[in-house]
TORTI-764199 format. One line per field, with one value per residue (C-alpha): residue in one letter; x, y, z; residue number from 0. Coordinates in steps of 0.5 Angstrom, whole numbers, plus 2048, in hexadecimal, padded with zeros to 3 digits. Layout:
type = c(a / ...)
east = c(X / ...)
north = c(Y / ...)
up = c(Z / ...)
seq = c(NUM / ...)
This chain:
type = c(x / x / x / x / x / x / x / x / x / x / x / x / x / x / x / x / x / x / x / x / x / x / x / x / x / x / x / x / x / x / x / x / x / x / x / x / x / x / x / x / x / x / x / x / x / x / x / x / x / x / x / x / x / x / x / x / x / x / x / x / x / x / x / x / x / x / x / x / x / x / x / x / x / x / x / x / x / x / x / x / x / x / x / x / x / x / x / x / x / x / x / x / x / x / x / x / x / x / x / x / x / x / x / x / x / x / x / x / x / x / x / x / x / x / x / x / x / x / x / x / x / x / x / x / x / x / x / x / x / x / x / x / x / x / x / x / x / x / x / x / x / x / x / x / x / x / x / x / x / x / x / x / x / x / x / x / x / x / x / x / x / x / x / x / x / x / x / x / x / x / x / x / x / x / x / x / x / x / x / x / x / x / x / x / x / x / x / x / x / x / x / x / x / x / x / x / x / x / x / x / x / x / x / x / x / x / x / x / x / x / x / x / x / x / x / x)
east = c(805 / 808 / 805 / 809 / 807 / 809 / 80A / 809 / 809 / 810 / 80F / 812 / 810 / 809 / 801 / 802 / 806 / 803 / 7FD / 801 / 803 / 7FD / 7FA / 801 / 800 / 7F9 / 7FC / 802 / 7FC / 7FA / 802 / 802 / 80A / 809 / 80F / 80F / 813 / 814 / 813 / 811 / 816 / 81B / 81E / 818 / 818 / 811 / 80F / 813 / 80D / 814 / 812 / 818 / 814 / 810 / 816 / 81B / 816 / 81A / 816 / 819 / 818 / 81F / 81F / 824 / 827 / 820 / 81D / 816 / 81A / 81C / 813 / 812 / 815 / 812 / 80C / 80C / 80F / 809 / 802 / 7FF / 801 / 7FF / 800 / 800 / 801 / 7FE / 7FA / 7FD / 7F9 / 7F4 / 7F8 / 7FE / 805 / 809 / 80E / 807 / 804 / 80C / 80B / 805 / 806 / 80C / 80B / 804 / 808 / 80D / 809 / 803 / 808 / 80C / 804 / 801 / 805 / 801 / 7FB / 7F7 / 7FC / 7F6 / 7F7 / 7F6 / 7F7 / 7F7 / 7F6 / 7F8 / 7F4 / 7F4 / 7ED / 7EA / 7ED / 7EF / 7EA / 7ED / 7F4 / 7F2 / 7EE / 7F5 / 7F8 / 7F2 / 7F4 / 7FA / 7F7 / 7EF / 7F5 / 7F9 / 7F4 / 7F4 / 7EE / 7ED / 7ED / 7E8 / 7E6 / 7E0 / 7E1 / 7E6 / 7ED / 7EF / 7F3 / 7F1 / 7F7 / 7FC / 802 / 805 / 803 / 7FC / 7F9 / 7FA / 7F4 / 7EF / 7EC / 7E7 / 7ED / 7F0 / 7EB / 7EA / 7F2 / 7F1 / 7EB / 7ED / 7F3 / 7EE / 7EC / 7F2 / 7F5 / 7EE / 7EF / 7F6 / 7F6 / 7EE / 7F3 / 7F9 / 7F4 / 7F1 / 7F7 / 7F8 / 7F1 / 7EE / 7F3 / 7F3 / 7F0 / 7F2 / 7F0 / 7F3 / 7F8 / 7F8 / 7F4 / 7F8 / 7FF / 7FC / 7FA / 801 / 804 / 800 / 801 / 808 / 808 / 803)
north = c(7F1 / 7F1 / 7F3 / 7F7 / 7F3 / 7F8 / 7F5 / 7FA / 7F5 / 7F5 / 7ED / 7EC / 7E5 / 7E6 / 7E7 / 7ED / 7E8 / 7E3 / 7E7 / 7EA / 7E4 / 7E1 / 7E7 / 7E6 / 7DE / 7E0 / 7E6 / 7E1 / 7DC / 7E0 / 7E2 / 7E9 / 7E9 / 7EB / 7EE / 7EF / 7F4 / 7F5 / 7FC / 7FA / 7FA / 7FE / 805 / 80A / 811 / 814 / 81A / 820 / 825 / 829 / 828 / 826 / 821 / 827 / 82B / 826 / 821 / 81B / 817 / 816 / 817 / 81B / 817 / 812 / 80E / 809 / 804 / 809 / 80B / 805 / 803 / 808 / 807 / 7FF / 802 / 807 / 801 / 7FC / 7FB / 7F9 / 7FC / 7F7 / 7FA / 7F6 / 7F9 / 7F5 / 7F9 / 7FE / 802 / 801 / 803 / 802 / 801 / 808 / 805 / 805 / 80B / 80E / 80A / 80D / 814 / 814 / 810 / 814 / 81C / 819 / 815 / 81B / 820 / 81E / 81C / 817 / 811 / 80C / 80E / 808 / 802 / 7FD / 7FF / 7F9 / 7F9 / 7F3 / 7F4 / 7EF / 7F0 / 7EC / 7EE / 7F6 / 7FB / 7F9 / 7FD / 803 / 800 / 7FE / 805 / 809 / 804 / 808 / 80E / 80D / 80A / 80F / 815 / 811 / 810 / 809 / 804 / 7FF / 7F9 / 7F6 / 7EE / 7EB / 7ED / 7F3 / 7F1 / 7EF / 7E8 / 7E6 / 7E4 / 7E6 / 7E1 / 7E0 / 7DC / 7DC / 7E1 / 7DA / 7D6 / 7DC / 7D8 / 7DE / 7E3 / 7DE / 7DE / 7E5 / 7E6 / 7E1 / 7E5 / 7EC / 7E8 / 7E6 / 7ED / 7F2 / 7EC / 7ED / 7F5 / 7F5 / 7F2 / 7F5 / 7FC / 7F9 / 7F6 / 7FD / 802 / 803 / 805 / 807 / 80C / 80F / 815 / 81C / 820 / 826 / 825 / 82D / 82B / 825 / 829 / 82F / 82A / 827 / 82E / 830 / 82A / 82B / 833 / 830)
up = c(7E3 / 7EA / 7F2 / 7F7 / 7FE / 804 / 80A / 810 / 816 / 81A / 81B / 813 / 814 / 818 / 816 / 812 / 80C / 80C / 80A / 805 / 803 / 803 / 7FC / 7F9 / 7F8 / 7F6 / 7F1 / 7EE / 7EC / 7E7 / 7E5 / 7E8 / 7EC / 7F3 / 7F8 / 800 / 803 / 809 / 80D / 814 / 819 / 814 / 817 / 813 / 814 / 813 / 80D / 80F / 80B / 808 / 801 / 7FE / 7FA / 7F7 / 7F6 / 7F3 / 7EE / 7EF / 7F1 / 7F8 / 7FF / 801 / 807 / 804 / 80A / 80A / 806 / 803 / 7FD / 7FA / 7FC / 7F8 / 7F2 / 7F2 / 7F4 / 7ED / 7E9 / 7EC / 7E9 / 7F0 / 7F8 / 7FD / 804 / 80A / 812 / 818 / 81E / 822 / 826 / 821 / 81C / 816 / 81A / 819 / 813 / 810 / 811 / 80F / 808 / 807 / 809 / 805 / 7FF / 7FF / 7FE / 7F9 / 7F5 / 7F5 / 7F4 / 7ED / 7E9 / 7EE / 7EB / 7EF / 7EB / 7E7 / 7EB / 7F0 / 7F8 / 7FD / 804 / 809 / 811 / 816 / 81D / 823 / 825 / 821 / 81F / 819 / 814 / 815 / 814 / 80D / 80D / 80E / 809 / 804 / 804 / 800 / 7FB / 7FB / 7FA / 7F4 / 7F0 / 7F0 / 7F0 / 7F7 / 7F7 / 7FC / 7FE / 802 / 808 / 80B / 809 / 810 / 814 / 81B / 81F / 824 / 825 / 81E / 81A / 81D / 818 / 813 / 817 / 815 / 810 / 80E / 80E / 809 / 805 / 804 / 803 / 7FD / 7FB / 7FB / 7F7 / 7F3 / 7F1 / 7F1 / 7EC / 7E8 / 7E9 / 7E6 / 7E0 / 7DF / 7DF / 7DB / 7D7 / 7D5 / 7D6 / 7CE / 7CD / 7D3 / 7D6 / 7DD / 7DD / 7DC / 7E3 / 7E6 / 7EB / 7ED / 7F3 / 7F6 / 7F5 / 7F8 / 7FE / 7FF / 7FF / 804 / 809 / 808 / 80A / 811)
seq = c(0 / 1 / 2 / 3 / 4 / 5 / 6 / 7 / 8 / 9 / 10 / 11 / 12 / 13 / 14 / 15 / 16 / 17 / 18 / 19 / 20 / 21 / 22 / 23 / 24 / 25 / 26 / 27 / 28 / 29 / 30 / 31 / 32 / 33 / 34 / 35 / 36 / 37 / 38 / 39 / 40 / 41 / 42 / 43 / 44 / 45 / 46 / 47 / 48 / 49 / 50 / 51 / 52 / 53 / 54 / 55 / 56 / 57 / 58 / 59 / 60 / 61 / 62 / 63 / 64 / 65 / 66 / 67 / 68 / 69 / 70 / 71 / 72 / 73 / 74 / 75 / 76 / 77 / 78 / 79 / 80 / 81 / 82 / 83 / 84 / 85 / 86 / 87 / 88 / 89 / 90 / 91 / 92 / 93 / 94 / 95 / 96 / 97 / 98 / 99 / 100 / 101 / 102 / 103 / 104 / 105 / 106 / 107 / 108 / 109 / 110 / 111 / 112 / 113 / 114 / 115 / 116 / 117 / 118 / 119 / 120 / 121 / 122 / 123 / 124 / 125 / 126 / 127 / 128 / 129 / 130 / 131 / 132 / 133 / 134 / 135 / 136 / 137 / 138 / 139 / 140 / 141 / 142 / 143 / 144 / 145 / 146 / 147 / 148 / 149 / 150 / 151 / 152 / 153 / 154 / 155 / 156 / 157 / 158 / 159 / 160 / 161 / 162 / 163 / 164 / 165 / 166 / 167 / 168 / 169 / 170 / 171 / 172 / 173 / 174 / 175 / 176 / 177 / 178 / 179 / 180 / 181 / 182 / 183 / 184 / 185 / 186 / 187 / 188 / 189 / 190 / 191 / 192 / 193 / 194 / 195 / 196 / 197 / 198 / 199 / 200 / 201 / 202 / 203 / 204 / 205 / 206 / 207 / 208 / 209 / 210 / 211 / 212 / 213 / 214 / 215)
């Protein structure tokens, strides 16, 4: 079983990481292998809305001089996504909404190969904002049919200066918390997989959704 961590945040070593670092701890005690790629600060290009992804069934993005790609394909290979961005503007960094956007049309486009894998999303903050970063991080997970895992607060890190984040002693319990559930959540699924299988639902609608976002 392995967790794709995602680190949106340009400061590679900053808040955001040690966040993910902090769930990935926790989902490595319960023998779940964990990784962190970094895509903040890298050269991104955000959805082009052609529709290559729906047109060539590849399950790639035709956008092939970024990092997306090879995040999407450990994202289909993974049990569980952990995606992290700091607060911008009250919102996730623009390497983040690019991944979102376009790991969302292409998984979505060729059968929701996301579906039945745990999402979980972590914020750094200096002060508020941060809940609709974690809410901009959901929507990729509430359209991928995949199942959320939540802590005992909002899943975020007070801190500025890096490294700060890690003297929020209320924030890292949370972080070890939502650990906790998503490790619980993944092996409840693999646990289940061969005799509870994901359901059949039709996708005609979605399909005709993305479409449509492609032709605005």
């Amino acid at each position: 079983m392995k967790v794709i961590a995602i680190n949106g945040s340009p400061r590679k070593e900053g808040n955001t990481h040690l966040l993910l670092k902090r769930v990935c701890k926790r989902l490595e005690k319960h023998g779940i292998e964990t990784e962190i790629i970094q895509i903040g600060g890298k050269p991104i290009h955000g959805c082009l809305a052609c529709g290559k992804c729906i047109e060539n069934q590849d399950r790639r993005c035709v956008i092939k001089k970024d990092i997306i790609n090879e995040c999407i394909e450990k994202m289909i290979e993974a049990n569980g996504i952990l995606l992290g961005s700091p607060t911008y503007f009250s919102d996730v960094t623009t390497e983040m909404k690019a991944l979102v956007d376009r790991a969302g049309f292409v998984t979505l486009a060729n059968g929701s190969l996301l579906a039945g894998k745990v999402g979980a999303a972590v914020a750094a903050v200096r002060r508020a904002g941060a809940q609709h970063v974690i809410n901009s991080m959901h929507h990729l997970f509430s359209i991928s049919q995949m199942p959320i895992a939540t802590s005992t607060y909002w899943n975020m890190g007070y801190g500025l200066a890096p490294g700060e984040t890690e003297h929020d002693l209320e924030g890292m319990q949370t972080m070890d918390n939502l650990g906790e559930t998503m490790a619980w959540l993944i092996k409840c699924i693999d646990a289940a997989k061969d005799s509870i299988p994901l359901p059949e639902v039709d996708r005609s609608q979605r399909m005709n959704f993305i479409r449509l976002e492609c032709e605005s």
